[in-house]
N, C-alpha and C positions, 0 to 999 in steps of 0.2 A: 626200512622205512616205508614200506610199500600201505602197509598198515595205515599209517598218516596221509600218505600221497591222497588214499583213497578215501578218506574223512575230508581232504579237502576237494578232491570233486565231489564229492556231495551238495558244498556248499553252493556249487553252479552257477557263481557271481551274474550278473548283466556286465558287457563289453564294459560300460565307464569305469565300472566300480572294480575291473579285471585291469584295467587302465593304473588307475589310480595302487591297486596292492603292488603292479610290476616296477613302478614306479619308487614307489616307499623302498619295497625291499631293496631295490638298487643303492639308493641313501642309504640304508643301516648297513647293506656291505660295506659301503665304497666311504662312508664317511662317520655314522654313528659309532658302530663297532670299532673302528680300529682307536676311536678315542675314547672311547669307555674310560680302558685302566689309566691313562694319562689324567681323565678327572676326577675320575675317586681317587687318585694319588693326592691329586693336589687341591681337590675340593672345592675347586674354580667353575663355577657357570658353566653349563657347556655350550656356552655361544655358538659354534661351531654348527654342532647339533642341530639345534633350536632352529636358528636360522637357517637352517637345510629342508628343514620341515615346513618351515612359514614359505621358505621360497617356493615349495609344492604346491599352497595352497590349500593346506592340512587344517587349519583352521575353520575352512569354509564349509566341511562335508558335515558337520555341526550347526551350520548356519544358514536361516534363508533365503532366498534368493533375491526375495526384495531389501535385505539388507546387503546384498553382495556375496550371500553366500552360493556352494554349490552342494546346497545338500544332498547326500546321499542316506544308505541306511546303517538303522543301530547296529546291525550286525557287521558291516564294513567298519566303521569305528571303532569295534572291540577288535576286530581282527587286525586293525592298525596298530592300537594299544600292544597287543602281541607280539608284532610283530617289533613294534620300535623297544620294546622291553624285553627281549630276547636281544636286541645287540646292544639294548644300554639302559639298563632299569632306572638309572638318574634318569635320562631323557624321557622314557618312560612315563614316569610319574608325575614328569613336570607339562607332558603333552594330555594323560590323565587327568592329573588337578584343573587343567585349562578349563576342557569338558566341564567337569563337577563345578566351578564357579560360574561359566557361561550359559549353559542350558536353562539354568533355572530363571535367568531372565529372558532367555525366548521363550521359554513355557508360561511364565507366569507377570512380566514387564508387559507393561501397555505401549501403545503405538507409537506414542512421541519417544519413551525410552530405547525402544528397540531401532528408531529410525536413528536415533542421535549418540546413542553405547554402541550398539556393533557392531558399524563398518571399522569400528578400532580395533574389534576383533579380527575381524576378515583378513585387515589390514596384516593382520601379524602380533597384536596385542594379546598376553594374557593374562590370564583371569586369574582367581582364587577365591575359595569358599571361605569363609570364617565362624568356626563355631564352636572349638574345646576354646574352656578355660580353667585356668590352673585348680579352680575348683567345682569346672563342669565340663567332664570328659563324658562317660558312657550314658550319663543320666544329660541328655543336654536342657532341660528345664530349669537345672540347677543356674545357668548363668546368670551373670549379674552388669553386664554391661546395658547401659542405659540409653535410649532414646527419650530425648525431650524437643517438642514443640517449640520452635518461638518463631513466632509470625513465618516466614515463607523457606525458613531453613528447620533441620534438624541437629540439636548438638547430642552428639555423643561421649560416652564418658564411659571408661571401662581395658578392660587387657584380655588378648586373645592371644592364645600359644598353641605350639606344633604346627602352626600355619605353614601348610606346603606356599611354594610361589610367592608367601607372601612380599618379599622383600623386589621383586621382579613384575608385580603386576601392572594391569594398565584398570582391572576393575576389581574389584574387591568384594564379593557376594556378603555382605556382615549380618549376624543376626542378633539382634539383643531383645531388650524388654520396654515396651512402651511405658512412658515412664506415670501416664494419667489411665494405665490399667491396673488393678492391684488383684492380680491373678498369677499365681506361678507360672500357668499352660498359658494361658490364656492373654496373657501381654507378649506375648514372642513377638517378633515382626521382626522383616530386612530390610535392609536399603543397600542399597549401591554407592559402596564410599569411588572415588575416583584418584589414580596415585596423585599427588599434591596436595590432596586436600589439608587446610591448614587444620591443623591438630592433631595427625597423625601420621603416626613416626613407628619403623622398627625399632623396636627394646634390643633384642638379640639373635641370632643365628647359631643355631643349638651346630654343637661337633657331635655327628651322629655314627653310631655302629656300621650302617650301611648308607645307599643310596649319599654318599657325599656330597658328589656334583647339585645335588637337586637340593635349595634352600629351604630351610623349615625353620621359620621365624616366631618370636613373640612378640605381637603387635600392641601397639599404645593408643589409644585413643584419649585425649585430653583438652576438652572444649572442644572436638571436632568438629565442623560444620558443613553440613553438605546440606543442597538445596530437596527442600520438601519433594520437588521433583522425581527422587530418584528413589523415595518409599516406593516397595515394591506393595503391590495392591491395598489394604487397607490396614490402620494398624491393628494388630491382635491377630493379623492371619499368616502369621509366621509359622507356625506348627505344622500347620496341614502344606504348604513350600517346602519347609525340611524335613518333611517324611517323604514327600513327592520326590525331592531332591536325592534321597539316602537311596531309596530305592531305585535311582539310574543308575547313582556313582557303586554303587558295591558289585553290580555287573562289570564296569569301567575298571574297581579295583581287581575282580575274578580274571579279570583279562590281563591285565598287568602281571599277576602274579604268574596264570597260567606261562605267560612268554619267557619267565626267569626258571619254571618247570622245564619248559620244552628246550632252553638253552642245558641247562643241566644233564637233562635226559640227552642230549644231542652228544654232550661232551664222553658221559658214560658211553654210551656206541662208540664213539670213535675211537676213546684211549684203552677198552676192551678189545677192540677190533687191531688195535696197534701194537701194545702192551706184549711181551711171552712172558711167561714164569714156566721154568722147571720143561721148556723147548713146549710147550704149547700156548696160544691165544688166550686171554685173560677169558675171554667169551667162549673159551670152550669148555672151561669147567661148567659142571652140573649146577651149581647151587648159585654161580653167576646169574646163568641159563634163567632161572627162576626167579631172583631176585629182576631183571629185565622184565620179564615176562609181564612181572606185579606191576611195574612203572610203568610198563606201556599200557598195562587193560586200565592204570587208573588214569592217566594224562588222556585217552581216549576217552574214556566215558565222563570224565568230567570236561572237556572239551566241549562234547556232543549237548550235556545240558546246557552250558552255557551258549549252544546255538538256540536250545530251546529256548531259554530266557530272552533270546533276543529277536526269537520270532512272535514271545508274546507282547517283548516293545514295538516289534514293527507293525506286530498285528491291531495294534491300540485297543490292548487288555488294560482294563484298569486296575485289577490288581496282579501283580505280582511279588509281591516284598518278599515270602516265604521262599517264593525261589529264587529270589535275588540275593536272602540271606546264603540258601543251600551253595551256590554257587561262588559267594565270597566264602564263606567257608572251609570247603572243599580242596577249592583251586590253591587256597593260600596254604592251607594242610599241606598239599601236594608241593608246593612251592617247598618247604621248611625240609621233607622228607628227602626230595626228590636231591638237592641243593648237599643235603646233610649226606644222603647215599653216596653223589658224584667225588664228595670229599674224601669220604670213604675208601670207595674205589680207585683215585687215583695215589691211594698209600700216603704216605713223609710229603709227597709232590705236592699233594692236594691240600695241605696245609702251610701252603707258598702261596704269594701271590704271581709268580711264574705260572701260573694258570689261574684263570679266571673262575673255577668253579671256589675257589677262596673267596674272591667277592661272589660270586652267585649265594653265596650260603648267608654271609652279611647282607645281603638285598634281601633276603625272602623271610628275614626273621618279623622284619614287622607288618609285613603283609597279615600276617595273625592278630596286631593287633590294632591297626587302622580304623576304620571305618567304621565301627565297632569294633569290640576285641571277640576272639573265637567265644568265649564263654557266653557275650550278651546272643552272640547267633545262635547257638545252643538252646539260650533261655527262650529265644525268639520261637524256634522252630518247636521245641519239646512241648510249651505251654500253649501250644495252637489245639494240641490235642485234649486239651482238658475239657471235660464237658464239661460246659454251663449247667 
């Protein structure tokens, strides 16, 4: 592991933020990990978790400081995503999706919303984005949930599915279509529903392949009403919010997946290193040998981009999407491979849930297809090169 050791001095934290990782990693030994398989057994919240994480203060390094937050940087962040998604890809995703709902209103909410939504966050509250619908998934302009005007409120009208967090939030990131724009792009707009608000309600909590513990909801919106207040900057400028917004969370999701890679890659070492067949080490055959060798130069170098990606968020590049794409991509590739390899390797075993690389392999299948599915990143990245 010396390899890795030395990728992460590289990273050469500041003291708080070395604070803060010694910290987390304690919680995922001592409390996330060991309840992992307990929640995907039983598909139950991981309160447990959650609360381990909120008790940190985990919400705050996201948050700041005149709302209560203790921000820290994009790069600590993603390494936290890692690090909690390597001992529990539920918790994981559900400390991930927090992210992905909340930033976009400290990036893009005005002064009265951020003084009055996010010490709910700080507090412990979270978040969730909202934007496939049953018939506007990769293409999201397709949707068709409604924002309409009436005097100092907004009613909403419409259904939003695969919603991570949804059913667990304290804010609701939502994005529909102004309803006095008649533009497909060009009427988007968000607002910030709040849980209670009357008119909306969870439809259903889908029973998923992996990530069980972690709820993915189909949301109802019917006469919803939430005060005009809580439109996010002006209506019709929803678009250019959820490209802003896609373009944090798909690093947020590269990191996630990466920690469900680096749990699997961790599991191969060790039941190689333990394992004999035929009186020698599973690791000492040759073509093991090599087969390792592929998984660490790819978990390392796409590690390594995804620092890169995060020193062009810390650096305040305004663009980066193409490598936000490469990096969800990649990492979730490696998630699917690396996940599919460990199973592999540990024979008939690895096809039990008596080891965990059983679920690691059901966690990292849809890390491929989230955020966008692999294919739109593809189209993302390959059509950049077209000359005009």
């Amino acid at each position: 592991m010396k390899l890795f050791e030395q990728l992460a001095r590289q990273r050469n934290w500041p003291d708080e933020e070395r604070i803060v990782l010694d910290q987390l990693q304690k919680v995922a030994n001592d409390v996330i990990a060991p309840n992992a398989a307990r929640y995907d057994e039983s598909g139950e919240y991981p309160s447990e978790s959650v609360d381990a994480l909120m008790a940190l203060g985990m919400n705050g390094i996201f948050v700041p400081a005149e709302y209560g937050g203790t921000p820290m940087s994009y790069a600590l962040y993603l390494e936290c995503v890692k690090v909690i998604a390597a001992a529990c890809a539920s918790t994981g995703v559900i400390y991930a999706t927090n992210f992905n709902g909340v930033k976009p209103l400290v990036d893009f909410g005005n002064e009265e919303q951020k003084q009055r939504l996010l010490p709910r966050i700080t507090k412990g509250g979270i978040g969730a984005i909202a934007i496939t619908e049953p018939t506007a998934g990769s293409d999201a302009t397709g949707m068709k949930t409604s924002f309409t005007p009436v005097g100092d409120e907004i009613v909403i009208n419409g259904s939003k599915t695969f919603i991570s967090n949804g059913s667990v939030a304290e804010l609701v990131f939502l994005f529909g279509k102004w309803s006095e724009i008649d533009d497909r792009r060009g009427a988007i707009s968000a607002v910030i529903v709040e849980k209670g608000a009357p008119g909306f309600s969870v439809l259903r909590t889908e029973r998923k392949m992996g990530h069980r513990a972690a709820p993915t909801v189909s949301l109802a919106f019917e006469n919803c009403r939430v005060p005009r207040a809580n439109l996010i900057g002006e209506p019709g400028t929803g678009l250019a919010t959820l490209l802003v917004a896609l373009n944090k969370s798909r690093p947020s999701m590269a990191a996630h997946a990466l920690g469900i890679a680096r749990a699997a890659f961790d599991d191969i070492v060790a039941y190689t290193n333990d394992r004999k067949q035929s009186g020698q080490h599973v690791i000492d055959f040759q073509g093991n040998q090599f087969l390792i060798a592929d998984l660490a130069s790819e978990l390392a170098m796409t590690e390594r981009w995804l620092d890169y990606v995060a020193g062009l968020v810390d650096g305040g590049a305004s663009e980066f999407g193409l490598e936000a794409s490469i990096a969800k991509l990649r990492a979730s590739d490696l998630a699917m491979r690396m996940s599919t390899e460990a199973v592999q390797m540990h024979g008939g075993y690895g096809y039990c849930s008596d080891y965990r690389v059983e679920r690691l392999m059901r966690d990292a299948k849809v890390t491929q297809i989230w955020e966008g599915t692999n294919q739109i990143h593809r189209q993302l990245i390959g059509r950049s090169f077209k000359v005009k």
